[in-house]
PyMOL CGO cylinders between C-alpha atoms (Angstrom):
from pymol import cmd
from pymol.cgo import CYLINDER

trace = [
    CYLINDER, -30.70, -2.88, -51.88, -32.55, -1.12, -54.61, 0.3, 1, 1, 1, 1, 1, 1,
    CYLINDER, -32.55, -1.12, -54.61, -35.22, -2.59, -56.55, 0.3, 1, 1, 1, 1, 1, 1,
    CYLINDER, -35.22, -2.59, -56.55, -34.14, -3.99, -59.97, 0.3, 1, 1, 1, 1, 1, 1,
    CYLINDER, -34.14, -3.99, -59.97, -34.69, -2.27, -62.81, 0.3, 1, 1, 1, 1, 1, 1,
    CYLINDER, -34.69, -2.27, -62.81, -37.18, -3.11, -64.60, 0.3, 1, 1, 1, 1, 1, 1,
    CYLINDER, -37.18, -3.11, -64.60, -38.74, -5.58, -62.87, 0.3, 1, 1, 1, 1, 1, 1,
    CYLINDER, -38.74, -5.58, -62.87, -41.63, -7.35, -63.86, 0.3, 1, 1, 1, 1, 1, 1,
    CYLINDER, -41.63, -7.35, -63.86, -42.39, -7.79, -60.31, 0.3, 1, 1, 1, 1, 1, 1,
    CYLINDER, -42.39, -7.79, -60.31, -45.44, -5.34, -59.41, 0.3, 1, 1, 1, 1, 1, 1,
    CYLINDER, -45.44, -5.34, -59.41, -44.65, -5.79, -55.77, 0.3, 1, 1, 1, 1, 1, 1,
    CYLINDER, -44.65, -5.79, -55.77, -40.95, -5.13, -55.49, 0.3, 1, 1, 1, 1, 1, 1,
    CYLINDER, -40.95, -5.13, -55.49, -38.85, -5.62, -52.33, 0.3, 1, 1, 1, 1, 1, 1,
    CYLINDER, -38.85, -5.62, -52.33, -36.51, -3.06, -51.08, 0.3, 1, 1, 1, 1, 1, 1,
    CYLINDER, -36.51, -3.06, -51.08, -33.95, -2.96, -48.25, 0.3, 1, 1, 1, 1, 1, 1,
    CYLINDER, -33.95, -2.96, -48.25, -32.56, -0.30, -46.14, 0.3, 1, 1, 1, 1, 1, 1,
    CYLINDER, -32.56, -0.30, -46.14, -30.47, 0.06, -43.19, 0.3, 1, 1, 1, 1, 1, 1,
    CYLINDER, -30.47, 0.06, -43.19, -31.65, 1.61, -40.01, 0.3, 1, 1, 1, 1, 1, 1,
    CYLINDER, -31.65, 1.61, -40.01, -29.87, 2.69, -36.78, 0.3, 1, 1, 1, 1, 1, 1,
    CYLINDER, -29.87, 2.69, -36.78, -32.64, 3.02, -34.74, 0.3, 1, 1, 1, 1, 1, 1,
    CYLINDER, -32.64, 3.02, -34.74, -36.36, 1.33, -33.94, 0.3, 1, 1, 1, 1, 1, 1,
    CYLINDER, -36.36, 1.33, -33.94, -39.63, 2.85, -34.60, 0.3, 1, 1, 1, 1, 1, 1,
    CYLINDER, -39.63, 2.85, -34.60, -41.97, 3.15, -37.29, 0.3, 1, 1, 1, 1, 1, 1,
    CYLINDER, -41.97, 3.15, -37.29, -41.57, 4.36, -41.13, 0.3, 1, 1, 1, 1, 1, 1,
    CYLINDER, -41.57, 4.36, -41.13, -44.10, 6.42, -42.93, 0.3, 1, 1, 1, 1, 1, 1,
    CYLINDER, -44.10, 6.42, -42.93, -43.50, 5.89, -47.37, 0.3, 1, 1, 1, 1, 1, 1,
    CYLINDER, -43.50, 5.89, -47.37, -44.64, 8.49, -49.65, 0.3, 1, 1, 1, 1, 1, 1,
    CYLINDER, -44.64, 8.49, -49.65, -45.34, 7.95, -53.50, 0.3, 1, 1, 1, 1, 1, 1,
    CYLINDER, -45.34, 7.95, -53.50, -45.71, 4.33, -52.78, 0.3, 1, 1, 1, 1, 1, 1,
    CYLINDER, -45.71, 4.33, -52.78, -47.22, 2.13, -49.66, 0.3, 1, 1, 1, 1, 1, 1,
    CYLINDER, -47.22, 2.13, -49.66, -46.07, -1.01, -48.06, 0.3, 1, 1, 1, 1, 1, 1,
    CYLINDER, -46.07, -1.01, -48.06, -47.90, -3.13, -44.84, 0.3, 1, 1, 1, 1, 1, 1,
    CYLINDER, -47.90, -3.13, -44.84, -44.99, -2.84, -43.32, 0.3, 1, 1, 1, 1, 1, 1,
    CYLINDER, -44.99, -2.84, -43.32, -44.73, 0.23, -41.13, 0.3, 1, 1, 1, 1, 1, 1,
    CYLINDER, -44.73, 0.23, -41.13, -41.82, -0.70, -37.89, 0.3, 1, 1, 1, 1, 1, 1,
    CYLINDER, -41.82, -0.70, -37.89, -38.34, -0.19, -38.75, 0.3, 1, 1, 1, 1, 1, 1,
    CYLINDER, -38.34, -0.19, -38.75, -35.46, -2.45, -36.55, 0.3, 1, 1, 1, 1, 1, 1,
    CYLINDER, -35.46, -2.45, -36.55, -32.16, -1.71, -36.20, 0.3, 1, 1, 1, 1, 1, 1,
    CYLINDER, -32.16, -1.71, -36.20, -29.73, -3.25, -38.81, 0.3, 1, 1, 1, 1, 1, 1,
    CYLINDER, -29.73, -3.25, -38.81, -31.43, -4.15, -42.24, 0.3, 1, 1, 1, 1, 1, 1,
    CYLINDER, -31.43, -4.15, -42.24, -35.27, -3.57, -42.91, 0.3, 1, 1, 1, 1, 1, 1,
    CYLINDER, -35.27, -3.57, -42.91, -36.57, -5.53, -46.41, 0.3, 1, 1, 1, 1, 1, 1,
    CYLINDER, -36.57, -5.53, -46.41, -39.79, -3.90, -47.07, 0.3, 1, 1, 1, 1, 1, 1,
    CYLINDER, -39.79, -3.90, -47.07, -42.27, -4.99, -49.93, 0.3, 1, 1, 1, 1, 1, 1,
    CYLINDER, -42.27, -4.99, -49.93, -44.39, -2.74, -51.89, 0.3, 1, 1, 1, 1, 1, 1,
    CYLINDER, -44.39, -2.74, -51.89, -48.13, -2.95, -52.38, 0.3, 1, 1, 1, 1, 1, 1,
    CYLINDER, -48.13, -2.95, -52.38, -48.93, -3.34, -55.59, 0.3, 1, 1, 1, 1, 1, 1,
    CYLINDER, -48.93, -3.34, -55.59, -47.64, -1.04, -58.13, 0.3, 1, 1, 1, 1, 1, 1,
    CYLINDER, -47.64, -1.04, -58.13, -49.16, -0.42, -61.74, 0.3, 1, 1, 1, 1, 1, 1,
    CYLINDER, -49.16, -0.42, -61.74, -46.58, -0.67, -64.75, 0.3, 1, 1, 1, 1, 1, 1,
    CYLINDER, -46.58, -0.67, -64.75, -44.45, 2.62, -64.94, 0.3, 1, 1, 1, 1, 1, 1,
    CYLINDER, -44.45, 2.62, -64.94, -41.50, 4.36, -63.44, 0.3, 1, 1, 1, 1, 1, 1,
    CYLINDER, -41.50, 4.36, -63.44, -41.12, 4.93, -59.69, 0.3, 1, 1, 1, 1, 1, 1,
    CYLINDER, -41.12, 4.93, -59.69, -38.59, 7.77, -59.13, 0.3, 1, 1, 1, 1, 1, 1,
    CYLINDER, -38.59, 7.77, -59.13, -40.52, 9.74, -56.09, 0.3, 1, 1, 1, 1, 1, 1,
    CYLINDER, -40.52, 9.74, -56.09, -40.69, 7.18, -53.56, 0.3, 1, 1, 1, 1, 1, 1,
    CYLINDER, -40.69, 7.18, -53.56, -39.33, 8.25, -50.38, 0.3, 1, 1, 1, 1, 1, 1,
    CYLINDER, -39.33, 8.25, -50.38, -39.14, 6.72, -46.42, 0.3, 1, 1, 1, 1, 1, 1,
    CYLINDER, -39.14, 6.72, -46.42, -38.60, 8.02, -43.43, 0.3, 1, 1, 1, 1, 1, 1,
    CYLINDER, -38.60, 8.02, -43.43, -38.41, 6.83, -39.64, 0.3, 1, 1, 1, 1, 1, 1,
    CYLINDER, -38.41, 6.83, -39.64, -39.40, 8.16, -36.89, 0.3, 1, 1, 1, 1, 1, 1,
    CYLINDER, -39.40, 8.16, -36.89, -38.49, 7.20, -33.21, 0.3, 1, 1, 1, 1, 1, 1,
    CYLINDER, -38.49, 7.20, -33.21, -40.48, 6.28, -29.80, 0.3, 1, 1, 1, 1, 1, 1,
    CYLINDER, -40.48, 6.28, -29.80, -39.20, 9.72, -29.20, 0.3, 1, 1, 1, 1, 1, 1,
    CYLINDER, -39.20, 9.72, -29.20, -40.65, 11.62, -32.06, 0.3, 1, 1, 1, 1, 1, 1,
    CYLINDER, -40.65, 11.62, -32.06, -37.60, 12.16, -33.50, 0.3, 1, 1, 1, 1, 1, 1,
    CYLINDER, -37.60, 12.16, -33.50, -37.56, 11.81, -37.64, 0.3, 1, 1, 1, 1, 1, 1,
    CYLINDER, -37.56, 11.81, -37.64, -34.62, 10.49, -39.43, 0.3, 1, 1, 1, 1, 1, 1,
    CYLINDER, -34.62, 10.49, -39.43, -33.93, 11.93, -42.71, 0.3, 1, 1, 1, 1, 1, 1,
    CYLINDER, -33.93, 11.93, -42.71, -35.80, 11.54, -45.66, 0.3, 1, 1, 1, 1, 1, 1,
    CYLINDER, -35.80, 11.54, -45.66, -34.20, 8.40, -48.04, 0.3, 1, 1, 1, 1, 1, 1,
    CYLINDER, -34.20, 8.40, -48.04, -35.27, 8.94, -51.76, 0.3, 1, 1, 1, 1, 1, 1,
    CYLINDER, -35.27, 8.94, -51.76, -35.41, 4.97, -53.09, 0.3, 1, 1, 1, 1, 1, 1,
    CYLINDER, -35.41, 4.97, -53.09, -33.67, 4.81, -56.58, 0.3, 1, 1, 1, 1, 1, 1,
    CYLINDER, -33.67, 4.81, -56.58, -35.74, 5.05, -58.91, 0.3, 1, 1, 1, 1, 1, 1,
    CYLINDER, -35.74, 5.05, -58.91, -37.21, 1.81, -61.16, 0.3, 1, 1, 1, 1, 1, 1,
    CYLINDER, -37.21, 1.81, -61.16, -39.89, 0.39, -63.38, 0.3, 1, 1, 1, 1, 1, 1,
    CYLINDER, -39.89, 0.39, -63.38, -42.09, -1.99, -62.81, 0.3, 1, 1, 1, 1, 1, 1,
    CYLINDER, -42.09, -1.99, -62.81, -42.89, -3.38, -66.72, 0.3, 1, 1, 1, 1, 1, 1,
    CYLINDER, -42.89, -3.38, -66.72, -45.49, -6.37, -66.51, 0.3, 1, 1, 1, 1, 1, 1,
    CYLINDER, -45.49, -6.37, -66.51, -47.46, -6.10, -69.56, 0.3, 1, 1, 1, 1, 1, 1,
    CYLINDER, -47.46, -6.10, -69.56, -46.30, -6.73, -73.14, 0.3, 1, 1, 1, 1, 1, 1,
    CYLINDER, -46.30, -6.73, -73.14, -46.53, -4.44, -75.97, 0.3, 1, 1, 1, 1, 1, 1,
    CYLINDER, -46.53, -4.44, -75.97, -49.30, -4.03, -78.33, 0.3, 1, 1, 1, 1, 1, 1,
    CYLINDER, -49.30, -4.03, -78.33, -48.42, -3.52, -81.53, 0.3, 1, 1, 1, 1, 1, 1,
    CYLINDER, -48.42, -3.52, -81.53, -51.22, -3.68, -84.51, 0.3, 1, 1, 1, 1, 1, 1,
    CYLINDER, -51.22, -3.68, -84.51, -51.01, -2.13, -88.24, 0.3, 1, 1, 1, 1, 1, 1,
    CYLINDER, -51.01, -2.13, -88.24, -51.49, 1.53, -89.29, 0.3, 1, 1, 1, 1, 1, 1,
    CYLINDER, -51.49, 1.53, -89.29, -50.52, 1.67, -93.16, 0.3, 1, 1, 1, 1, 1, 1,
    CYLINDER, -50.52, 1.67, -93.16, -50.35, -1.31, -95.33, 0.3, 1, 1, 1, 1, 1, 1,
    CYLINDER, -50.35, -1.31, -95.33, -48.45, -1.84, -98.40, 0.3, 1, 1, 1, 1, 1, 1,
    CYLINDER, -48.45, -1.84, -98.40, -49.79, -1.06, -101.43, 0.3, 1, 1, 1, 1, 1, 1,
    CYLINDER, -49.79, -1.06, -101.43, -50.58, -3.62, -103.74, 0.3, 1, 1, 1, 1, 1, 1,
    CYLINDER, -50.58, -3.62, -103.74, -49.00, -4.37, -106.11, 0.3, 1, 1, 1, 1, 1, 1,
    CYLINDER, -49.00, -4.37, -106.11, -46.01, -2.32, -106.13, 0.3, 1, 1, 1, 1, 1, 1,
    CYLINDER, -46.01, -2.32, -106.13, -43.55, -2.17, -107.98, 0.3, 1, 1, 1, 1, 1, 1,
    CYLINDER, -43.55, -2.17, -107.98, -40.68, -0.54, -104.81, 0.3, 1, 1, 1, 1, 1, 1,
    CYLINDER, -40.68, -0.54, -104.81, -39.02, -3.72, -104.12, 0.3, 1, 1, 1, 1, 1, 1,
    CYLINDER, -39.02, -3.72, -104.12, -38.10, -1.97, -100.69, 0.3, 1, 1, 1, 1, 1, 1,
    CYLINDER, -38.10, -1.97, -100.69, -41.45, -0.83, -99.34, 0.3, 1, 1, 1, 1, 1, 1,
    CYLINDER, -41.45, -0.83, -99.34, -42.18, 0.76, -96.28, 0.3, 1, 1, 1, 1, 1, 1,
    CYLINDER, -42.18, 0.76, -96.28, -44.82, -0.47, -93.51, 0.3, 1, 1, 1, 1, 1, 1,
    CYLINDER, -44.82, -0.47, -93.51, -46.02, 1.10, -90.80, 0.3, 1, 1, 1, 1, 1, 1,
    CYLINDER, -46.02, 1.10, -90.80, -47.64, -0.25, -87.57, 0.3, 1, 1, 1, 1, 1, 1,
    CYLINDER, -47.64, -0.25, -87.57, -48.04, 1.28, -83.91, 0.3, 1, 1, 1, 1, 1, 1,
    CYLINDER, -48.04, 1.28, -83.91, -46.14, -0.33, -80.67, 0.3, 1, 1, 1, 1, 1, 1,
    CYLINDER, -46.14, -0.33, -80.67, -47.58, 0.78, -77.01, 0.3, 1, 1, 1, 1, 1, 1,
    CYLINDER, -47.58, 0.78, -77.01, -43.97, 0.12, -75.93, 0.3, 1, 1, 1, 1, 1, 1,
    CYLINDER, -43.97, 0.12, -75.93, -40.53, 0.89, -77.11, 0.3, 1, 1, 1, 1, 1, 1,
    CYLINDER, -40.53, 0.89, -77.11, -38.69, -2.51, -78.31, 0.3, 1, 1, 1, 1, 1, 1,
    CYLINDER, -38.69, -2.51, -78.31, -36.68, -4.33, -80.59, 0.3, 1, 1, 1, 1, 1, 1,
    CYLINDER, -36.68, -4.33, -80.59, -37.93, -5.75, -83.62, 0.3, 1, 1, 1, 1, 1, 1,
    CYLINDER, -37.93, -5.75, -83.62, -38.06, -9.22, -84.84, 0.3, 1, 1, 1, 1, 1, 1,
    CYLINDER, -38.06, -9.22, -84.84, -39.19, -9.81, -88.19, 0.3, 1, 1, 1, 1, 1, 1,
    CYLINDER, -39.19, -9.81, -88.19, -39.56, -13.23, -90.15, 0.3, 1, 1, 1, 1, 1, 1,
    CYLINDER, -39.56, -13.23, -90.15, -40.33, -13.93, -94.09, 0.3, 1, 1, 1, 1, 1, 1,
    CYLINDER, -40.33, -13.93, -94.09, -38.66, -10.61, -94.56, 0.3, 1, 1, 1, 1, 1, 1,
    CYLINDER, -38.66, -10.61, -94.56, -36.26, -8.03, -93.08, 0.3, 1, 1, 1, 1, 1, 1,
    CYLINDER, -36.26, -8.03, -93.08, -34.86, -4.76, -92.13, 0.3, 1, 1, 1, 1, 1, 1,
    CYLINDER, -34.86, -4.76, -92.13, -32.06, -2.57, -90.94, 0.3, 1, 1, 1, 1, 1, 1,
    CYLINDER, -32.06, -2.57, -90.94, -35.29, -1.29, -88.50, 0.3, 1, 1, 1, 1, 1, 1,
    CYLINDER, -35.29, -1.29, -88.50, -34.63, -2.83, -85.02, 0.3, 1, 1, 1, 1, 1, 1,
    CYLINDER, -34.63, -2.83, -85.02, -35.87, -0.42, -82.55, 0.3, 1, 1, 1, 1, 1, 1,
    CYLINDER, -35.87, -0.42, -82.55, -39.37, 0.38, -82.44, 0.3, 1, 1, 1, 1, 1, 1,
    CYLINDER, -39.37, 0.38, -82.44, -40.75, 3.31, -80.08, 0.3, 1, 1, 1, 1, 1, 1,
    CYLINDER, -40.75, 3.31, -80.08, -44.13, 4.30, -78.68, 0.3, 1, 1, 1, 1, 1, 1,
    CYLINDER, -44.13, 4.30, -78.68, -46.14, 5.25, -81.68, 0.3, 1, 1, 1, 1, 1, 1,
    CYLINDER, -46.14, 5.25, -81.68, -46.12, 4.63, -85.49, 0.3, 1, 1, 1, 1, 1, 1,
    CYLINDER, -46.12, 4.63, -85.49, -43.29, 2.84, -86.53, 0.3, 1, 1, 1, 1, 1, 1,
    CYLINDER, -43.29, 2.84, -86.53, -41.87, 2.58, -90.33, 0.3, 1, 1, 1, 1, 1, 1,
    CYLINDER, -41.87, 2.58, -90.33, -39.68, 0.13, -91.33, 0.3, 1, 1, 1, 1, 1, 1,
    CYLINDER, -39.68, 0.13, -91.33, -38.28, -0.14, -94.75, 0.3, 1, 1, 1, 1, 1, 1,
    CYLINDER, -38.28, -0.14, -94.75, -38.05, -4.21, -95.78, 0.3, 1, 1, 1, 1, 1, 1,
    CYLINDER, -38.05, -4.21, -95.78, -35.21, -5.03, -97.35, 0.3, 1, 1, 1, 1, 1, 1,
    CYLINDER, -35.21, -5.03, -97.35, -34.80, -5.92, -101.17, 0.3, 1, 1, 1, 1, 1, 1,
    CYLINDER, -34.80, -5.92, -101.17, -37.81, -8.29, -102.12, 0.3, 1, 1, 1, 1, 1, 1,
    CYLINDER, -37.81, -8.29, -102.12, -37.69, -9.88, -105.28, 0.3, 1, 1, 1, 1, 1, 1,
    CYLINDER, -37.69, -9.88, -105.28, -40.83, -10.15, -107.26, 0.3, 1, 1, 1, 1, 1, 1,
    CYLINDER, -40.83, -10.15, -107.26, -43.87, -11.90, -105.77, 0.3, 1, 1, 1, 1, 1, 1,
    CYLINDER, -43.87, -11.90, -105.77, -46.25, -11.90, -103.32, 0.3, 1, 1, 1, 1, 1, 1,
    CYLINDER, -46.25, -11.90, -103.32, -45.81, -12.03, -99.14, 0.3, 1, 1, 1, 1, 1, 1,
    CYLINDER, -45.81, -12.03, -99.14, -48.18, -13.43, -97.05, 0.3, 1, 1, 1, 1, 1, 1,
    CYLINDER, -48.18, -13.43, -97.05, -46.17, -14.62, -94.30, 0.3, 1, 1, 1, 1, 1, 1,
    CYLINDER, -46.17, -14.62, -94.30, -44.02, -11.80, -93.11, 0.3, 1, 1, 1, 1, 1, 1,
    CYLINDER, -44.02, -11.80, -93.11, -45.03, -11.28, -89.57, 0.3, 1, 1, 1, 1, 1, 1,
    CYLINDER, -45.03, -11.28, -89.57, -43.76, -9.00, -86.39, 0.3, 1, 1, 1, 1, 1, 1,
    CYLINDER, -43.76, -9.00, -86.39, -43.05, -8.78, -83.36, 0.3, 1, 1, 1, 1, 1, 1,
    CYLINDER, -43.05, -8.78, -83.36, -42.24, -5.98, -80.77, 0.3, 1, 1, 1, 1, 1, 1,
    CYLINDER, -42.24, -5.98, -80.77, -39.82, -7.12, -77.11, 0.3, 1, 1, 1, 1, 1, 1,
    CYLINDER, -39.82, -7.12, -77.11, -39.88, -4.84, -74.94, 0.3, 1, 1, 1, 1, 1, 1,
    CYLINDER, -39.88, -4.84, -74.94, -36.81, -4.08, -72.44, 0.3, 1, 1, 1, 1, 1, 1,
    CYLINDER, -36.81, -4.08, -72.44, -38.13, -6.84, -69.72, 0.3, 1, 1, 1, 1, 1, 1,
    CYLINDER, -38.13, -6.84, -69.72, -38.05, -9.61, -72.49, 0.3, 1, 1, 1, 1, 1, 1,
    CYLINDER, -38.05, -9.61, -72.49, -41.77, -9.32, -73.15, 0.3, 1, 1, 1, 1, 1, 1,
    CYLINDER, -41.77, -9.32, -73.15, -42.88, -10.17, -76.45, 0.3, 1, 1, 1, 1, 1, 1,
    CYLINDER, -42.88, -10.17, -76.45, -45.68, -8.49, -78.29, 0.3, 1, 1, 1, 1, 1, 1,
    CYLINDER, -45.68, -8.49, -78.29, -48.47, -9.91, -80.45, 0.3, 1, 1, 1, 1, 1, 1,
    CYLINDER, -48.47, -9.91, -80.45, -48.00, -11.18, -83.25, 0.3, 1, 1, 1, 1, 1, 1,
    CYLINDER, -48.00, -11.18, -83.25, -48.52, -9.22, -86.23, 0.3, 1, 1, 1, 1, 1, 1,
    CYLINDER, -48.52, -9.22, -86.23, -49.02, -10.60, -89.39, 0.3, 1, 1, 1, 1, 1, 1,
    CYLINDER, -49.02, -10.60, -89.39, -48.37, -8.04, -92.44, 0.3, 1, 1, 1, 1, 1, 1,
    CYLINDER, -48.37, -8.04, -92.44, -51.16, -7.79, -94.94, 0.3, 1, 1, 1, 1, 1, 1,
    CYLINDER, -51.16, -7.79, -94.94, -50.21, -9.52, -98.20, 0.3, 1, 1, 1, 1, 1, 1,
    CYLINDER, -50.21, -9.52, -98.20, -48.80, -7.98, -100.71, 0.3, 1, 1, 1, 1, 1, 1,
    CYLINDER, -48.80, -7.98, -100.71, -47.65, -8.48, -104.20, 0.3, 1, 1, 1, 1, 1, 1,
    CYLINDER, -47.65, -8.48, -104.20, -44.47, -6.87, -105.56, 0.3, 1, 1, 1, 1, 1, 1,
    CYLINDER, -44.47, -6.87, -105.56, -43.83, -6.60, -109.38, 0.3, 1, 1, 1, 1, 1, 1,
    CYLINDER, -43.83, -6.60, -109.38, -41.39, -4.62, -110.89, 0.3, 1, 1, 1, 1, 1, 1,
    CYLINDER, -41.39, -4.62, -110.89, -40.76, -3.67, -114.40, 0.3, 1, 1, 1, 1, 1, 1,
    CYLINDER, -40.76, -3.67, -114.40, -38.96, -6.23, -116.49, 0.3, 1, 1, 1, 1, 1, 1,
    CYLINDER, -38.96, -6.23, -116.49, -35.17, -4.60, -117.28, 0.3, 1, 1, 1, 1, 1, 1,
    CYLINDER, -35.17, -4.60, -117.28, -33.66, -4.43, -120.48, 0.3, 1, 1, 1, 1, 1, 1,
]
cmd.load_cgo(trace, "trace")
C-alpha cells in the first residue's frame, strides 16, 4: 500500500509484501522497524520534513544472506505546514485603473480565495503572484483580504490588502 499523496502525516505508514523472513535495510528514509515476516509488513517512517519522497527504497535480506531485490516506494509528499503568503507591491493610491493589479508572494503553490473583491486569478505559485481585481467602482477598499490553500487543504495567513482608493475620471 503506498503512502497517500500528500499526506499531512510526517510519519507515513507503508505496506509491502514479503515471501520470506529476515531483516530490511531502507535507504532515503528510516523506520524502527528493521524484521520483515512473511505475508504483509506495514512499516512506519521516522519522521519526515515537508517535501517529496521519490528515492526511498527497501530491501530484505535473509538468515542466509541472501538479498531480495531492491523495491523503489512510490513516490509522495509529506505537506504539513501552510503557506505563507505576505505583500510585495501595493496599489497605488489613488488610481484611477478600476482593474488594478496586486502583487504578493506565496511559499506554496495554491488556490486563491479572495473576499471584498475578485479575480479571474485562482492559482497562485511559489513566488510573486499578480492578480488583476476585477472591475471596482469608485471608492476606497480596506477590506479586501487573501488567502492562499495549498493542495493538502491548508490555508494560508491571512492577508489583508493595503487600502486603496480608486477614482476615475468623471465621463461625458
Amino acid at each position: 500500500t503506498p503512502v497517500s499523496t500528500p499526506t499531512t502525516d510526517n510519519t507515513p505508514q507503508y505496506t509491502f509484501y514479503s515471501n520470506k523472513t529476515g531483516t530490511i535495510t531502507i535507504t532515503g528514509a528510516s523506520s524502527s522497524t528493521t524484521g520483515v515476516n512473511i505475508g504483509n509488513n506495514i512499516i512506519t517512517f521516522n519522521t519526515l520534513q515537508d517535501g517529496t519522497y521519490n528515492n526511498i527504497t527497501i530491501k530484505g535480506t535473509n538468515s542466509n544472506g541472501k538479498e531480495s531485490n531492491i523495491l523503489t516506494v512510490t513516490s509522495f509528499t509529506v505537506d504539513t505546514i501552510a503557506p505563507q503568503i505576505t505583500e510585495v507591491t501595493a496599489i497605488t493610491t489613488p488610481t484611477t485603473d478600476n482593474t488594478p493589479d496586486y502583487t504578493f508572494y506565496s511559499d506554496k503553490p495554491g488556490t486563491i480565495t479572495i473576499t471584498g473583491a475578485s479575480s479571474s486569478n485562482t492559482d497562485a505559485n511559489i513566488g510573486n503572484n499578480t492578480i488583476t481585481f476585477n472591475t471596482l467602482t469608485d471608492g476606497t477598499y480596506s477590506n479586501i483580504t487573501i488567502n492562499v490553500t495549498n493542495i493538502s487543504g491548508k490555508e494560508s495567513n491571512t492577508l489583508t490588502v493595503t487600502p486603496f482608493t480608486i477614482s476615475t475620471p468623471p465621463q461625458i
